[in-house]
C-alpha positions as CSV (number, residue, x, y, z in Angstrom):
1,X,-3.2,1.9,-29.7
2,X,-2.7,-1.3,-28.3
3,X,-2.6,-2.0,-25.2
4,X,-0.9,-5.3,-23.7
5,X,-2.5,-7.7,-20.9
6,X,-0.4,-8.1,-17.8
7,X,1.5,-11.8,-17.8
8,X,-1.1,-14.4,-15.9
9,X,1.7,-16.2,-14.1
10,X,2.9,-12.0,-13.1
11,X,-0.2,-12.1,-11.4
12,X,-0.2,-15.6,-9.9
13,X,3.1,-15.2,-8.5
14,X,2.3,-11.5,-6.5
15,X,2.5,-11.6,-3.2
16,X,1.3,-9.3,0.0
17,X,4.4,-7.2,1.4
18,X,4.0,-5.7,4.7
19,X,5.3,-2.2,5.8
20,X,5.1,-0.8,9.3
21,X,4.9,2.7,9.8
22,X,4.6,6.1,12.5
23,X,2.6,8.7,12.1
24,X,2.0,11.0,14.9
25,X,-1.9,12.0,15.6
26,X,-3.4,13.9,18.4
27,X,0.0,14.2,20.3
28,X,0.3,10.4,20.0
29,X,2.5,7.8,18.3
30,X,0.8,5.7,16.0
31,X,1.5,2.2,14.4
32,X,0.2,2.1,11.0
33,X,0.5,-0.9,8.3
34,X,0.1,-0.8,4.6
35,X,-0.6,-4.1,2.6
36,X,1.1,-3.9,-1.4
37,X,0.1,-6.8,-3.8
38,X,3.6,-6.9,-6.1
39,X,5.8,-9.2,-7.8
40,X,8.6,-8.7,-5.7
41,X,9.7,-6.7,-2.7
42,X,11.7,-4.2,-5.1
43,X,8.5,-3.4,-6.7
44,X,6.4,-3.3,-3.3
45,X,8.9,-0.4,-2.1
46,X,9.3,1.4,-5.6
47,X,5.2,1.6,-5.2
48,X,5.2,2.5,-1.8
49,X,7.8,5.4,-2.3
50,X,5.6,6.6,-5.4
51,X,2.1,6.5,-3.7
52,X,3.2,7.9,-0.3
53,X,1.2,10.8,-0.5
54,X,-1.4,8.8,-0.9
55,X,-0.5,6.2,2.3
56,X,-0.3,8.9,4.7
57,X,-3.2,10.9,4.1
58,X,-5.6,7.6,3.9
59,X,-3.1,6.9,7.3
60,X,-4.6,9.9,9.0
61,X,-8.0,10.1,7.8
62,X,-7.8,6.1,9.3
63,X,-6.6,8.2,12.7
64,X,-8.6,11.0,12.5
65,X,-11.8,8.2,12.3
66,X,-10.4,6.4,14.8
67,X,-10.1,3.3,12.6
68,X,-7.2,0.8,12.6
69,X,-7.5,-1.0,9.5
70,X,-4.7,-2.4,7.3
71,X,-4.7,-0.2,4.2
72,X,-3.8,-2.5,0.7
73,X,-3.3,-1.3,-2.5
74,X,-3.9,-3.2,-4.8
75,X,-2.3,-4.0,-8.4
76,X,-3.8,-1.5,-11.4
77,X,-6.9,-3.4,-13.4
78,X,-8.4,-5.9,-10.5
């Protein structure tokens, strides 16, 4: 099977979207970040709705360690 290579200028043209968050930890509010590389802010959302999941629970092991950091996901194959 064959598989196809994502577009070069696809790439070139993704851009960092930003979305702000709460989770509650410990009793406390929270502001948390999460950093998507996409094409568009349509397809930054569509992939934060379908990794969710995934946000939060890296969100509250980030809490839970006591560390802050922005979390990114990056594009499939980089």
């Amino acid at each position: 099977m064959r598989q196809e290579q994502r577009s070069i200028t696809a790439e070139l043209s993704a851009v960092d979207f930003r979305f702000h968050f709460q989770m509650t930890n410990a009793g406390g509010r929270h502001a948390c970040t999460v950093a998507i590389r996409a094409p568009s802010e349509a397809d930054a959302s569509a992939i934060f709705r379908a990794n969710w999941f995934i946000i939060e629970d890296l969100a509250r092991r980030g809490l839970a360690e006591e560390n802050r950091r922005e979390i990114r996901l990056e594009p499939a194959g980089r």
